[in-house]
C-alpha positions as CSV (number, residue, x, y, z in Angstrom):
1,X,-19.5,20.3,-2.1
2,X,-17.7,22.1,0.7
3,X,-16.0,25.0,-0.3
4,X,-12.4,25.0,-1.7
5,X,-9.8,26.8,0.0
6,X,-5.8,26.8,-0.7
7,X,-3.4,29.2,-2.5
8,X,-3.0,27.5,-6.0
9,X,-1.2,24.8,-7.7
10,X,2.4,25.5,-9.5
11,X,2.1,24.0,-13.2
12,X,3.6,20.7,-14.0
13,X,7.3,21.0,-15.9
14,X,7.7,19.5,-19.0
15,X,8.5,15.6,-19.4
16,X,12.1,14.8,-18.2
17,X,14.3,12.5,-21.4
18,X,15.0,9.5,-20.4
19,X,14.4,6.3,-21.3
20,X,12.1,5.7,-18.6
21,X,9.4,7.9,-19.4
22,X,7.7,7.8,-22.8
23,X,5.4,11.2,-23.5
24,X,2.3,10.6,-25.1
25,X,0.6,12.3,-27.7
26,X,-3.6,11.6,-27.7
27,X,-3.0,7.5,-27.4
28,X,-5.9,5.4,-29.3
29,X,-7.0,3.8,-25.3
30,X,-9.0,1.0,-25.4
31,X,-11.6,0.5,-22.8
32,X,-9.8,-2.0,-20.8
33,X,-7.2,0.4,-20.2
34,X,-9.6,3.0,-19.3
35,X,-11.7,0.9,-16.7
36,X,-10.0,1.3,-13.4
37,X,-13.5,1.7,-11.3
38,X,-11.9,1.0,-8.2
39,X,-8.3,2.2,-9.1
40,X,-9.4,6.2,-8.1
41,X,-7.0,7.9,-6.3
42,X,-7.7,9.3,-2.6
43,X,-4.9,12.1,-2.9
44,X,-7.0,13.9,-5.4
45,X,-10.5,13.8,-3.8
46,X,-9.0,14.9,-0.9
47,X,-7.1,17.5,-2.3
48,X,-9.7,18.9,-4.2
49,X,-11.4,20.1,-0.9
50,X,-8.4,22.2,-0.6
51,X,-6.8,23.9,-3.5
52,X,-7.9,24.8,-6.9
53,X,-5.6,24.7,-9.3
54,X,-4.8,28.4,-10.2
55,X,-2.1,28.7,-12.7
56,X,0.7,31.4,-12.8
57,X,0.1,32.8,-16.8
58,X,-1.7,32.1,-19.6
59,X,1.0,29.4,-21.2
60,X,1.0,27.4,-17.8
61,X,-2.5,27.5,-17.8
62,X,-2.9,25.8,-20.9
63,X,-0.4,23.0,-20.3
64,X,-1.8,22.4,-17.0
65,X,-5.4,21.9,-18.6
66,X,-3.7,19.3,-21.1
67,X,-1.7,17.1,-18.4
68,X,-4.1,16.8,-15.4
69,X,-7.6,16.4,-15.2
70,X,-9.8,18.2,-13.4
71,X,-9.8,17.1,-9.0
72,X,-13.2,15.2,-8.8
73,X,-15.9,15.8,-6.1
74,X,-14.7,15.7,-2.4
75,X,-15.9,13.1,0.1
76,X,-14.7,14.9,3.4
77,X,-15.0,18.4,4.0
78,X,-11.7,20.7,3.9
79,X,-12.1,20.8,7.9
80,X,-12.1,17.1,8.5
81,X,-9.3,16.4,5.8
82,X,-6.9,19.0,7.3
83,X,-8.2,17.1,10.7
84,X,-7.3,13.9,9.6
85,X,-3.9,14.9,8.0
86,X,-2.7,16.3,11.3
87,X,-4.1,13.3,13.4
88,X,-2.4,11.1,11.3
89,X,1.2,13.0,11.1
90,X,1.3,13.3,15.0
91,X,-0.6,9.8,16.2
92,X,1.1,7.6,13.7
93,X,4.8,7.7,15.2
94,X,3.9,7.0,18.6
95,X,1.1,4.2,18.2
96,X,3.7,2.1,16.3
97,X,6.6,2.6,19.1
98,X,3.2,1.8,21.3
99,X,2.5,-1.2,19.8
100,X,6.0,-2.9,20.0
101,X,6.1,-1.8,23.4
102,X,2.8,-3.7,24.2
103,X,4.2,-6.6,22.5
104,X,7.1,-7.0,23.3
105,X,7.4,-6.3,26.8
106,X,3.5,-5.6,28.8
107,X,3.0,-9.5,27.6
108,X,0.5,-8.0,24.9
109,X,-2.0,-6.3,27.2
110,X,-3.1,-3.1,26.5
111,X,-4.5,-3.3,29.7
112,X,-0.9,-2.9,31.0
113,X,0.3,-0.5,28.8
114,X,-2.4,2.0,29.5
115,X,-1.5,1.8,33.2
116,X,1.7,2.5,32.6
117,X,0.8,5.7,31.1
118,X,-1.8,6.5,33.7
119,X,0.9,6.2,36.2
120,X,3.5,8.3,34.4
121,X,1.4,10.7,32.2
122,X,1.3,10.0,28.8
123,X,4.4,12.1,27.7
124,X,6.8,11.0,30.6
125,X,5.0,7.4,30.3
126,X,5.7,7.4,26.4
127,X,9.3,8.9,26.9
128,X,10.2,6.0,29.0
129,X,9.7,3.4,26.6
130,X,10.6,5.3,23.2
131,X,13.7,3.7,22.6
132,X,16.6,6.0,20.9
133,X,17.8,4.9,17.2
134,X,21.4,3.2,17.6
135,X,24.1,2.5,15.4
136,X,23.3,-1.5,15.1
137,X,19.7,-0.3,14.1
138,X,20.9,2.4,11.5
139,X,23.1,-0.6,10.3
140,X,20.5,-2.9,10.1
141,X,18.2,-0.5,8.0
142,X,20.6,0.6,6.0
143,X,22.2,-2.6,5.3
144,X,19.0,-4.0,4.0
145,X,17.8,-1.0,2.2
146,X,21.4,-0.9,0.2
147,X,21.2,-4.8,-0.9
148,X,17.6,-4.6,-2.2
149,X,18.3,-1.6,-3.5
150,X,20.9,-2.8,-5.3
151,X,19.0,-6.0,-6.4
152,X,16.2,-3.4,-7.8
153,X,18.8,-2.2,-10.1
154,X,21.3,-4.9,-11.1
155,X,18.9,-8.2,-11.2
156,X,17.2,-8.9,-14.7
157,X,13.8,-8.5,-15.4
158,X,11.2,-8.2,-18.4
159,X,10.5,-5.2,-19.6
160,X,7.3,-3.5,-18.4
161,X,5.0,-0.2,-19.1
162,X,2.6,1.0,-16.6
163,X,-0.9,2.6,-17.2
164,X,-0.3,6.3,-19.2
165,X,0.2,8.8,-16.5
166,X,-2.4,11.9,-16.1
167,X,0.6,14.2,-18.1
168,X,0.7,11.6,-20.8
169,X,3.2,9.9,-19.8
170,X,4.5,5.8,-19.9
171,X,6.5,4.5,-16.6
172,X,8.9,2.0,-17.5
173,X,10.0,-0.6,-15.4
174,X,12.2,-3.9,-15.3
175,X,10.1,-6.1,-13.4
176,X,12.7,-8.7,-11.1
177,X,10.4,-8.4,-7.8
178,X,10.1,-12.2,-7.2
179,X,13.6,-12.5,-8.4
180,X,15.0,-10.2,-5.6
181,X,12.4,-11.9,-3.1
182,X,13.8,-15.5,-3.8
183,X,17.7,-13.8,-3.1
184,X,16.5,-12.2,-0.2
185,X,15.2,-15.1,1.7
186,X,17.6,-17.4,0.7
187,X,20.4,-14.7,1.3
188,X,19.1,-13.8,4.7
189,X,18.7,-18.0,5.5
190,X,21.8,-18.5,4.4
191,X,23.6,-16.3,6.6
192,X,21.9,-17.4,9.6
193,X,22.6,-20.8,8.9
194,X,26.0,-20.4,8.2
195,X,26.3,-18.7,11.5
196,X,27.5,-15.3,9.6
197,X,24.3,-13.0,10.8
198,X,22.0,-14.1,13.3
199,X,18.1,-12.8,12.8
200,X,17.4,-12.9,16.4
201,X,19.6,-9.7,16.4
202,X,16.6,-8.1,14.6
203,X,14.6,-9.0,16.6
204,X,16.0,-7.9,20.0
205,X,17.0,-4.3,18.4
206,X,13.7,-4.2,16.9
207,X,12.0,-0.7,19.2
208,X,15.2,1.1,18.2
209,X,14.8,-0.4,14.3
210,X,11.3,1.1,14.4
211,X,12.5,4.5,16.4
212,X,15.0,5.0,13.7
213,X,12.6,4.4,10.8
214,X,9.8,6.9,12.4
215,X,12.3,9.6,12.6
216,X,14.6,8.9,8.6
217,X,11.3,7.9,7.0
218,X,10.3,11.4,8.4
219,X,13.3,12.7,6.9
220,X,12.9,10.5,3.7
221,X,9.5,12.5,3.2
222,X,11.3,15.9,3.7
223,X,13.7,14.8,0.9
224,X,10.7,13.9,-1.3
225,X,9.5,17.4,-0.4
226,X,12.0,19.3,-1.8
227,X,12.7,16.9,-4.9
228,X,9.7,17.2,-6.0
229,X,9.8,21.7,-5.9
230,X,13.8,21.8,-7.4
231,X,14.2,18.5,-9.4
232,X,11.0,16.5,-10.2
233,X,11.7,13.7,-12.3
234,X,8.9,13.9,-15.0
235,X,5.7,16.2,-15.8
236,X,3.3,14.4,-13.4
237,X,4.5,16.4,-10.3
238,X,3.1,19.8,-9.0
239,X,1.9,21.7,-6.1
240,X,-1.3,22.0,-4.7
241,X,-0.3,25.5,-2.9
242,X,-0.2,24.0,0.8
243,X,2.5,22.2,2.6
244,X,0.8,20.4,4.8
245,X,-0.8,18.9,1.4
246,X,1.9,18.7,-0.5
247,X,4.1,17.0,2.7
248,X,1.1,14.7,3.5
249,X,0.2,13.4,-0.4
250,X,3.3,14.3,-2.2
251,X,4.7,16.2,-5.1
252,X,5.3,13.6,-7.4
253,X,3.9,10.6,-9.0
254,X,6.6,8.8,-10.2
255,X,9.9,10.3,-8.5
256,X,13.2,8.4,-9.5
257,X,16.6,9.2,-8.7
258,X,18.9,9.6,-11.9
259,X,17.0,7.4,-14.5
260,X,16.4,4.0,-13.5
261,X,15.9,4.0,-9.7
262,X,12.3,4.0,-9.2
263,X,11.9,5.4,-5.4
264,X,8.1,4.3,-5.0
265,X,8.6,0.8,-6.3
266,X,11.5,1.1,-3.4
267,X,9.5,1.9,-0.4
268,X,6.5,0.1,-0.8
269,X,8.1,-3.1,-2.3
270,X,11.2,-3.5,-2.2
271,X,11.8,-2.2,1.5
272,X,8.1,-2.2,3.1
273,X,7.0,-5.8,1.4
274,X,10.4,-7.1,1.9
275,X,10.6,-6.0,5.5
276,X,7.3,-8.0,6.1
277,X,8.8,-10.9,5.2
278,X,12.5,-10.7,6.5
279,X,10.3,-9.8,9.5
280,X,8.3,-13.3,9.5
281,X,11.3,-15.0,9.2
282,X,12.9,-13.4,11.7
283,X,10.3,-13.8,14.2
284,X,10.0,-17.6,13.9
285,X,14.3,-17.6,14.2
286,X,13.8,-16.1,17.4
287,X,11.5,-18.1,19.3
288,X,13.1,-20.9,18.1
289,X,16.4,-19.6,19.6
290,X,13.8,-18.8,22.5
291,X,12.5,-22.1,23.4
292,X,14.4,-24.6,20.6
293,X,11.4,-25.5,18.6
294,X,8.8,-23.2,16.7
295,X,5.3,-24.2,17.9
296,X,3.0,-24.5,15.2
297,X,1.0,-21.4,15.5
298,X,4.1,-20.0,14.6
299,X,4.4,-21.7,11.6
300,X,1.0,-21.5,10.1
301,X,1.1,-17.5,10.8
302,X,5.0,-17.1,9.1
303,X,3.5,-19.7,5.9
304,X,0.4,-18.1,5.4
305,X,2.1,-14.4,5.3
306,X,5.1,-15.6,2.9
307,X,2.7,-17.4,0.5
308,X,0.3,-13.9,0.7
309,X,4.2,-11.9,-0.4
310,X,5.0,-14.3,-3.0
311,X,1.7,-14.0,-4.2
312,X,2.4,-10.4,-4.1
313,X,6.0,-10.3,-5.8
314,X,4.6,-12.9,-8.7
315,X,2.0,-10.5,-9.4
316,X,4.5,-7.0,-8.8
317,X,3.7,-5.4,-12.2
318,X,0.2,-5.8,-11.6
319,X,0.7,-3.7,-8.3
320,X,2.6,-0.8,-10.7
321,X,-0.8,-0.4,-12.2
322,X,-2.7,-0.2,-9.0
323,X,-3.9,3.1,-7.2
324,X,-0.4,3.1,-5.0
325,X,1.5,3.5,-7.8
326,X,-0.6,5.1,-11.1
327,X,-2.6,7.5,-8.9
328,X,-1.3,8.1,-5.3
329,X,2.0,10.1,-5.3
330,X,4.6,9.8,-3.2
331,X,4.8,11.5,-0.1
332,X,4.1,10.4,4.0
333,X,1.1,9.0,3.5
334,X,2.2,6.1,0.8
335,X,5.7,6.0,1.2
336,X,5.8,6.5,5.4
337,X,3.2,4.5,5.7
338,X,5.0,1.8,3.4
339,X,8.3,2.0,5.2
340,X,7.4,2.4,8.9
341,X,3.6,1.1,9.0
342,X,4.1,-2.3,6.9
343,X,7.1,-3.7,8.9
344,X,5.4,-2.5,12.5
345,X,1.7,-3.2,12.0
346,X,1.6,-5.9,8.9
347,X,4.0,-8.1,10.8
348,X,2.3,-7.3,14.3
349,X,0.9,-10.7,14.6
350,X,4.1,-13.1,14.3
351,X,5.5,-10.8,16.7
352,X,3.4,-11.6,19.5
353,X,3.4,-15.2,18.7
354,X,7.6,-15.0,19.4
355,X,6.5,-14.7,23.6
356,X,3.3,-16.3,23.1
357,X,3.3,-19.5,21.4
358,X,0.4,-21.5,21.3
359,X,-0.1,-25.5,20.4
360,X,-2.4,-25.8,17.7
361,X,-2.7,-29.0,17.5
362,X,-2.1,-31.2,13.8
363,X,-5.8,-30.8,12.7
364,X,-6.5,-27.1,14.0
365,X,-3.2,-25.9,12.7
366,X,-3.7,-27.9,9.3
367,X,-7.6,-26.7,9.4
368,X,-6.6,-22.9,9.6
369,X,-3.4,-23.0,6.9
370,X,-5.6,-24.5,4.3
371,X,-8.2,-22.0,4.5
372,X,-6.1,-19.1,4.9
373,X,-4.3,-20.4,1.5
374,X,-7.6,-20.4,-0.1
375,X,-8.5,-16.8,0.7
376,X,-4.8,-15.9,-0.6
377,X,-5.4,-18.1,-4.0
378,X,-9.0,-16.2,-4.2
379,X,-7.7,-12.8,-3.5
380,X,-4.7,-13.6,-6.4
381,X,-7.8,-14.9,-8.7
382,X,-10.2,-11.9,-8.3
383,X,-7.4,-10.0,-9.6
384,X,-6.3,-12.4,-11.8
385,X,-9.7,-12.4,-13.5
386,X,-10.3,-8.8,-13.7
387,X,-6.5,-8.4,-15.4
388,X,-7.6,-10.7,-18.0
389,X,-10.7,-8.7,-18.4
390,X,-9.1,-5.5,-19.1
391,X,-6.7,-7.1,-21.5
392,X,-8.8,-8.9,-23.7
393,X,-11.1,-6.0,-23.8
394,X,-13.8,-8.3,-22.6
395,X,-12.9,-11.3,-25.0
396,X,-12.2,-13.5,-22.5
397,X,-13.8,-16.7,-20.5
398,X,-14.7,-15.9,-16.7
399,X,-15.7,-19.3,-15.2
400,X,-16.4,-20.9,-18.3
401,X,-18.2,-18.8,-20.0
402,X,-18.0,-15.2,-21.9
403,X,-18.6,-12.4,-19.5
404,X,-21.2,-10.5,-18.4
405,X,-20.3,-6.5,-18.8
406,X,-21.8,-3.0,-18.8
407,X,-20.7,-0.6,-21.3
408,X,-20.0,2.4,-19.5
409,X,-20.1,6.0,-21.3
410,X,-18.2,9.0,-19.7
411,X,-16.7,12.4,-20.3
412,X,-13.1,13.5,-20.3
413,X,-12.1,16.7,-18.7
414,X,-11.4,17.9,-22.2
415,X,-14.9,16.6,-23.3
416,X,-14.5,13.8,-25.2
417,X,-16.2,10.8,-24.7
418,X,-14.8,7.6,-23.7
419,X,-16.3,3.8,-22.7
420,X,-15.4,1.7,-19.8
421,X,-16.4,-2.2,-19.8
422,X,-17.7,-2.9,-16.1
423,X,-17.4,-6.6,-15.6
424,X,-20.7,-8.1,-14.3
425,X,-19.9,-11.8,-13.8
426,X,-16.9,-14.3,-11.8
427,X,-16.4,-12.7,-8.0
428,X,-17.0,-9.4,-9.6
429,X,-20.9,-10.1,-10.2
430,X,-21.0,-11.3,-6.4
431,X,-19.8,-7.8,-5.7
432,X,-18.5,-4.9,-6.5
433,X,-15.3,-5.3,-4.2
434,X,-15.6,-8.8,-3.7
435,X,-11.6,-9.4,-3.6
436,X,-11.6,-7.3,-0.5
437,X,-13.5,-9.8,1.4
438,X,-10.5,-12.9,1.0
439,X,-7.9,-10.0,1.8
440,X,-9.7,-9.4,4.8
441,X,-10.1,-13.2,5.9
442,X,-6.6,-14.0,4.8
443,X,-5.1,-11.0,7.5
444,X,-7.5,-13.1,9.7
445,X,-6.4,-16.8,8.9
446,X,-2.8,-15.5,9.8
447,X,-3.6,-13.8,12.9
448,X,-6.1,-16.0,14.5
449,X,-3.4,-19.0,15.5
450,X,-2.7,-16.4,18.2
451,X,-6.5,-16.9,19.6
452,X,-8.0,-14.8,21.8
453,X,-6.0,-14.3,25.0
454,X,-5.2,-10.4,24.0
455,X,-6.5,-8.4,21.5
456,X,-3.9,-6.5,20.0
457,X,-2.6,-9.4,17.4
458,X,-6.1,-8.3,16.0
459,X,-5.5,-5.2,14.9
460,X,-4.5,-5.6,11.8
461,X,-7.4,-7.5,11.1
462,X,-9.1,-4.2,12.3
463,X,-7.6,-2.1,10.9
464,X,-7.5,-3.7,7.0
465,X,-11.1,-4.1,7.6
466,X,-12.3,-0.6,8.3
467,X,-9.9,0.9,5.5
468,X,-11.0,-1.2,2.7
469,X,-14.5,-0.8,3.5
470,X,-13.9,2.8,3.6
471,X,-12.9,2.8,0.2
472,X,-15.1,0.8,-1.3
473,X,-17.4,3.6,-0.2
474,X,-15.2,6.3,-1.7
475,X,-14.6,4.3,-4.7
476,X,-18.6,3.6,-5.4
477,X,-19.2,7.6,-4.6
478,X,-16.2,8.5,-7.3
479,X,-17.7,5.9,-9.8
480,X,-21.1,7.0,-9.4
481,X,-20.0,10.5,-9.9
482,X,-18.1,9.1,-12.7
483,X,-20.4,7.3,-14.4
484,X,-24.0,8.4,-13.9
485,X,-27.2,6.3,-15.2
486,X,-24.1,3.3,-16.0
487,X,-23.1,3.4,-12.6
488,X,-26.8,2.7,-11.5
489,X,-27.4,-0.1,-13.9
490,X,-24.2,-1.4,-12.7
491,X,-25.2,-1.0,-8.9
492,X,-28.6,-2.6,-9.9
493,X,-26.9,-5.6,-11.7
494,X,-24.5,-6.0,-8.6
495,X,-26.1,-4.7,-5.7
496,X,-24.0,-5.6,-3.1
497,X,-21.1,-3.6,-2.1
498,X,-18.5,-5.9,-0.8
499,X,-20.2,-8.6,1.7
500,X,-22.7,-10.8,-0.6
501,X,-25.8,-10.6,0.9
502,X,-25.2,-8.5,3.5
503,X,-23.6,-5.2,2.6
């Protein structure tokens, strides 16, 4: 392990009343509430190259020891995280303003976009394309972000409690996702239709829609910042001693503003998921504006991408107990990332298609929908069947029969001793992150009716692919660290990583 450097970590504060936070006391978990082998937050094995936790008395000492665990073993080393971090604060902004430019207007070549930086210099060259925020984009933004904020608040839902939070404590949320996605699209249909709002205005604002969310997403961050020092909203918040840290991975794991707004459930689905598929929308509007028909490349992309969302917003409250929500707290990297990076790069795809349209053909088009709908229902199933898992505590039928399982012994960080059931059999006895291979091939499916011409629709693909297989790795090394001699009869049992077969 590298050594650990950083000033020290301010303890948490105590749990916040409100009805949306429940503290508990030593809760009875069961082992399906304790398995989350692939659920391991990055924020805290990178942190942990950085800052140990060094409490300001006696008394905070204590409570800190009771409401977080202890940071696990580092990956990177303090050098390459700090590295990273940096890379990532100062490369991100531009490459998205970068990529509309290449889309949009240098016909999708890099090829042509890197010459226009040659020729100019790559500040002067990047200057004269940045597009300034204007008032129609601030409008736009903050038109949208009001109504599904306001649907996030006012439309009904069921009741739901994530997983019990490092300090002990219960998230409550009202879970209305796929009742606010259904308004949304038919809201935002409707008013094009009706010849209220046309989407095409989206679309032709859409550099100065992305300048403005690089620079208040930025600012959004800075807010989050200082929330999370003078007003965090419940226990599981705290400092690691570094602003860059704190900035890059957040103060706070479940910030809310007053007691029902939820800010995370916000950015990443409300306004980053949404956005993705306002954006799909939109971009089919527009080249049909464009050229009065929407070639069917177009279509098979903008289907395939709202079937993936839906799939998304039906299962929501399983995304609340995912690593985005339950581990990773919210600062640039998650909620940045969520409302700048999803509606720029997720959506990259349909908007080269808008210039570039491309005749499929009935069977090709037909060919490519239908399997990229079956990677979307395989993805939804490999979660499916791992939910049921944990929820049955392993009493449960996985294709037809009871499942195969490893139970897992561990330690707590106060010592006690725990069990985990590692499910052995269904997609997850083909690998150990199987479901990351139909997420992969479903970013494919709806990028490939683009073909090959340029090579920028692919980046996504790219891009998906390198993460996930990145933290599969980081998820395996946490797990092993985790789980010792269980973790190498589980990697015996299953010996493949993600790729069956191969890797």
């Amino acid at each position: 392990m590298p050594p650990q450097i950083g000033i020290g970590s301010r303890a948490p504060t105590p749990p916040l009343p409100s009805k949306d936070f429940f503290p508990v006391k030593s809760p009875p978990l069961s082992p399906s509430i304790l398995h989350s082998h692939t659920l391991r937050p990055q924020r805290d094995r990178e942190a942990a190259a950085m800052a140990k936790l060094k409490p300001s008395s006696a008394g905070a000492k204590s409570t800190a020891a009771a409401a977080a665990p202890a940071p696990p073993a580092t990956v990177h080393s303090a050098l390459v995280t700090y590295t990273s971090m940096l890379a990532l604060l100062s490369l991100w902004p531009p490459f998205v303003i970068l990529l509309w430019y290449t889309m949009v207007h240098a016909d999708g070549s890099v090829v042509r976009t890197y010459e226009h930086l040659r020729e100019h210099g790559v500040l002067e060259g990047l200057k004269a394309i940045w597009p300034m925020p204007t008032l129609v984009a601030w409008k736009i933004i903050f038109g949208f972000g009001l109504f599904e904020a306001v649907l996030q608040l006012l439309l009904p839902g069921k009741r739901f409690e994530g997983p019990i939070s490092p300090a002990g404590n219960v998230p409550v949320y009202k879970a209305n996702g796929l009742q606010a996605y259904a308004v949304t699209l038919i809201t935002y249909l409707g008013l094009w239709w009706f010849g209220i709002f046309n989407p095409a205005i989206v679309y032709d604002h859409l550099g100065e829609i992305y300048s403005a969310l690089v620079f208040g997403s930025f600012v959004f961050c800075i807010f989050l910042y200082i929330k999370g020092h003078v007003a965090p909203s419940s226990s599981d918040s705290g400092s690691s001693g570094n602003v860059i840290i704190d900035f890059y991975w957040g103060m706070e794991l479940y910030p809310r503003i007053g007691k029902y707004f939820d800010i995370k459930v916000f950015t990443n689905c409300r306004f980053g998921m949404m956005s993705w598929a306002v954006l799909a929308v939109t971009y089919c509007i527009k080249q049909y504006e464009m050229n009065g028909r929407v070639a069917d490349s177009m279509l098979v992309n903008t289907a395939l991408m709202l079937i993936y969302i839906t799939k998304f917003f039906w299962w929501e409250s399983g995304y609340w107990c995912t690593m985005d929500i339950a581990h990773d707290r919210a600062g640039f990297y998650i909620c940045w990332g969520c409302l700048v990076w999803v509606p720029s790069i997720y959506t990259s795809p349909g908007m080269y298609l808008v210039n570039h349209p491309v005749n499929l053909g009935p069977q090709l088009a037909l060919s490519i929908l239908l399997a990229g709908m079956l990677c979307i229902y395989i993805n939804y199933d490999c979660d499916r069947q791992r939910q049921e898992f944990r929820r049955t505590n392993g009493k449960c039928s996985v294709w037809g029969k009871a499942p195969s399982k490893i139970v897992a012994s561990y330690q707590t960080t106060k010592g006690e001793t725990k069990t985990s059931l590692l499910l052995t059999s269904g997609w997850w006895g083909l690998s150990r992150h199987f479901h990351y291979v139909p997420e992969i091939l479903s970013a494919f499916f709806w990028t490939v009716p683009a073909l090959f011409s340029h090579f920028l629709p692919y980046f996504y693909v790219i891009f998906l692919t390198i993460l996930l297989f990145d933290r599969a790795k980081r998820d395996d090394d946490r797990c092993s660290s985790k789980y010792g001699k269980y973790w190498k009869m589980y990697c015996n049992k299953v010996p493949y990583r993600v790729i069956p077969g191969i890797y």
